[in-house]
C-alpha positions in Angstrom: 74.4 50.8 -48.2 76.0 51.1 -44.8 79.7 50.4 -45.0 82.7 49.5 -42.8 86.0 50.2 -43.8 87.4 48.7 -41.1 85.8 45.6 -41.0 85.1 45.6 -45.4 81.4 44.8 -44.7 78.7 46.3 -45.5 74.5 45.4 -44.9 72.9 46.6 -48.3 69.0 47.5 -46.8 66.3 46.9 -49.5 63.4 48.3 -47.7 60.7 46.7 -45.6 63.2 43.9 -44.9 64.1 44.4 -41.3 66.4 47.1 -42.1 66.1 48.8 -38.4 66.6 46.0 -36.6 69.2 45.2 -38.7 71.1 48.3 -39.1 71.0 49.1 -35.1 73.2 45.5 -34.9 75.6 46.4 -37.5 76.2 50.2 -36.0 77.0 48.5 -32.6 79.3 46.0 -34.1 80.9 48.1 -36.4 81.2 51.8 -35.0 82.9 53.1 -38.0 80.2 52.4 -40.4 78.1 54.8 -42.4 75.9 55.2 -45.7 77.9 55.1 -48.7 76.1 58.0 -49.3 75.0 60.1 -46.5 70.9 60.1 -45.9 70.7 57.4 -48.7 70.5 54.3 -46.9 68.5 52.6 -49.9 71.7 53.0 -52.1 72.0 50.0 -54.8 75.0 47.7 -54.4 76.3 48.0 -57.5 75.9 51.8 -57.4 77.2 51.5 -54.2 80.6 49.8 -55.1 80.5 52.6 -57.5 80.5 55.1 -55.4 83.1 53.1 -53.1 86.1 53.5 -56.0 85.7 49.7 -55.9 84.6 48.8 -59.5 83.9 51.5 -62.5 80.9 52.9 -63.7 78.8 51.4 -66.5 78.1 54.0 -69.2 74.6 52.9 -69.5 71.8 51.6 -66.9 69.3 49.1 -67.3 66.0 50.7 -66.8 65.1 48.8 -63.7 68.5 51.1 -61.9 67.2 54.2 -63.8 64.0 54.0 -62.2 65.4 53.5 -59.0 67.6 55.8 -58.6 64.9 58.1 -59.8 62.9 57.1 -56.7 65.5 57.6 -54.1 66.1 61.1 -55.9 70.0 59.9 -57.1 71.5 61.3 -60.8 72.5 58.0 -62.9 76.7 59.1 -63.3 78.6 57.9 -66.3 79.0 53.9 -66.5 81.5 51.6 -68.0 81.4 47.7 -67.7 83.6 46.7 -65.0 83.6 42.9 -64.5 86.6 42.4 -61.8 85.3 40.7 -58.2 85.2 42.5 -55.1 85.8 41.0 -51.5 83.5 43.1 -49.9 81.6 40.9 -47.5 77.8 41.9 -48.0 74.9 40.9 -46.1 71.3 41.6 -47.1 68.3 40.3 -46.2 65.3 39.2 -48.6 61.3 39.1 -48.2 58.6 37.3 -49.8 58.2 39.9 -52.6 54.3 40.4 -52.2 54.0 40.5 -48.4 57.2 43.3 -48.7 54.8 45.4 -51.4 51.9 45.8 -48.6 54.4 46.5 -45.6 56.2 48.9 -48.3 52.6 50.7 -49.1 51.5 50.5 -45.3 54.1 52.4 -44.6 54.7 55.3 -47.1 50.8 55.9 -47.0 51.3 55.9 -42.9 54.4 57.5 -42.4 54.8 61.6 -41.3 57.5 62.6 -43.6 59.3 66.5 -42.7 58.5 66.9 -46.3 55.9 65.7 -48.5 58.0 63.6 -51.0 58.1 64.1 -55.3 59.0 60.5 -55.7 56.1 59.4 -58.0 55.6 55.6 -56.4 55.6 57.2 -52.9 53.0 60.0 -53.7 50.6 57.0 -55.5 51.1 54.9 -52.2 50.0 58.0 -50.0 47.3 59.0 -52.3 45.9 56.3 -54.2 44.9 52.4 -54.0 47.1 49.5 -53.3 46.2 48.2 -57.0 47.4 51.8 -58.8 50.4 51.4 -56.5 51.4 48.0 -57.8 50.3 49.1 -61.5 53.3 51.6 -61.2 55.6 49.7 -58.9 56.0 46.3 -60.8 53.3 47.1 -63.7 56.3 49.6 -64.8 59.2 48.8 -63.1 59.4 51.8 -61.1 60.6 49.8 -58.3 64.0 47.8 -58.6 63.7 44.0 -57.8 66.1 41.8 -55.5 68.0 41.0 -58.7 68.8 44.3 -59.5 69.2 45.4 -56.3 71.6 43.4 -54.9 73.5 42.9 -58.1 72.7 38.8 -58.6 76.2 37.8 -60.4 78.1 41.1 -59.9 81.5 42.3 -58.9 80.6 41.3 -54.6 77.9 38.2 -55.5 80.2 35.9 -54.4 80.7 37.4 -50.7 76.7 38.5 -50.6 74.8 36.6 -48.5 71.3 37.0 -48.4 68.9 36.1 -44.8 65.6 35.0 -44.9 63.3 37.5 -43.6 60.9 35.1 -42.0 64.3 32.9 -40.3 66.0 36.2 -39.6 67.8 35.8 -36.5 69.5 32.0 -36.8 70.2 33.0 -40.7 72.0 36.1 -39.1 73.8 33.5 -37.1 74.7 31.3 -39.5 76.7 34.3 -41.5 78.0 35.9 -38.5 80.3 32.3 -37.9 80.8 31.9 -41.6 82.4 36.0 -41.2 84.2 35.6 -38.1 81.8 38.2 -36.8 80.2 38.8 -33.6 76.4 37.3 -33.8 74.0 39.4 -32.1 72.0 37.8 -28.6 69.0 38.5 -29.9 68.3 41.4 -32.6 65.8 44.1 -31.3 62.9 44.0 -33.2 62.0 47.5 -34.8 59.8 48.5 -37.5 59.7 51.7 -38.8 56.2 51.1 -40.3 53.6 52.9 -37.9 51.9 49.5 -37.9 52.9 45.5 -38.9 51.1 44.0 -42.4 48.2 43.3 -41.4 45.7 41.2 -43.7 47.6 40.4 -46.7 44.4 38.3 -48.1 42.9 41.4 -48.8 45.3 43.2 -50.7 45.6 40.1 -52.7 41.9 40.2 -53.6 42.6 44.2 -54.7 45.7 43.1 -56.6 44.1 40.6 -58.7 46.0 40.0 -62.1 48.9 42.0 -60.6 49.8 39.5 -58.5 51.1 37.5 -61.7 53.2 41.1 -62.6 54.6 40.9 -58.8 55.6 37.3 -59.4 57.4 38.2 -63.0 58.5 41.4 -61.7 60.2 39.5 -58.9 60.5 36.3 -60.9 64.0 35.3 -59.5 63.0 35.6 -55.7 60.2 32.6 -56.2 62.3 30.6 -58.9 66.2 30.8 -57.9 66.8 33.0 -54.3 65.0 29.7 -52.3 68.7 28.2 -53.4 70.6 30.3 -51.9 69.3 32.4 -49.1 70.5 31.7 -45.6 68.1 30.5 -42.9 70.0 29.1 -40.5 71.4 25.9 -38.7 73.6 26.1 -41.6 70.8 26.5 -44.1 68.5 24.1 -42.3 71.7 21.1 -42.7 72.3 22.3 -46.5 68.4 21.6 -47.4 68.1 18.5 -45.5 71.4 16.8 -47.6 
């Protein structure tokens, strides 16, 4: 999570959701800012807030958190329930789950790493079929969902605000007025991937019946997040009244 002292925000970057473009704005607006941990820009938010001093540690993880911090390579510390708000403005930004999976895959199969990585979901995407890679990223839970990630109901849920990915720029907007922040002129349009998805209908055919894991695995995306993510023109006039 990338985090500004001075301003208390910070933009929590689930990957494949914009993150360059959006990270590039949020450096320029907030110069102080850097990863709650360094070189870990994936960081969870409640692990983040952790880290931060700003709530305690649970003493135990659910397994989705283990399995992600396994991924990004981070040691699970000691946890205690801590249930106290935080008013730490967050802003994240949120991806139809499936179309995220094949830009996520595209990617880590594509991408020229220093170093080969261990991470077991990011070796199966580099070595093996999209359908294997879904088997172990939502199959078993070996990658965290928006839920977890972002901490749905946790100590900063009530200053998150989530953009939609496909409305990013006027749901950017929208929660830079509601802040009192500068909103960017237009956000520069980067994309680590080497390349942009390209036809999603054909990973669907590969997928098959793990399209109905993707859609459990991600379940409150497609049945709750349509409430409450920010598009824009103040959440297209509060859904139409």
């Amino acid at each position: 999570m990338l985090f500004s002292p001075l301003g208390q925000i910070a933009f929590a970057h689930y990957p494949k959701t914009a993150g360059c473009s959006m990270t590039a704005w949020f450096r320029g607006l907030f110069p102080d800012a850097a990863y709650v941990e360094p070189g870990n820009c994936h960081m969870p938010v409640r692990m983040s807030l952790e880290r931060l001093g700003l709530v305690t540690a649970r003493r135990r993880r659910n397994r989705l958190v283990r399995n992600w911090l396994r991924l990004v390579g981070q040691v699970s510390p000691r946890l205690v329930a801590d249930t106290r708000q935080v008013d730490l403005k967050i802003i994240g930004v949120l991806r139809e789950p499936f179309e995220m999976l094949v830009s996520l895959y595209e990617y880590w199969r594509r991408y020229e790493f220093h170093e080969e990585p261990q991470a077991t979901l990011i070796h199966t995407a580099r070595t093996a079929t999209f359908r294997e890679f879904l088997a172990l990223a939502v199959g078993e839970r070996q990658l965290a969902n928006y839920h977890t990630y972002f901490d749905v109901g946790g100590a900063a849920w009530h200053t998150t605000r989530l953009l939609d990915f496909q409305s990013l720029e006027p749901a950017l907007a929208e929660v830079c007025d509601e802040f009192g922040i500068e909103p960017p002129e237009a956000l520069d349009r980067r994309n680590a991937a080497p390349q942009p998805v390209r036809d999603v209908g054909r990973y669907l055919a590969e997928a098959g019946s793990l399209v109905f894991e993707v859609r459990s695995h991600f379940r409150w995306y497609y049945e709750e997040a349509s409430r409450i993510m920010i598009r824009g023109r103040r959440t297209a006039a509060r859904r139409a009244a």
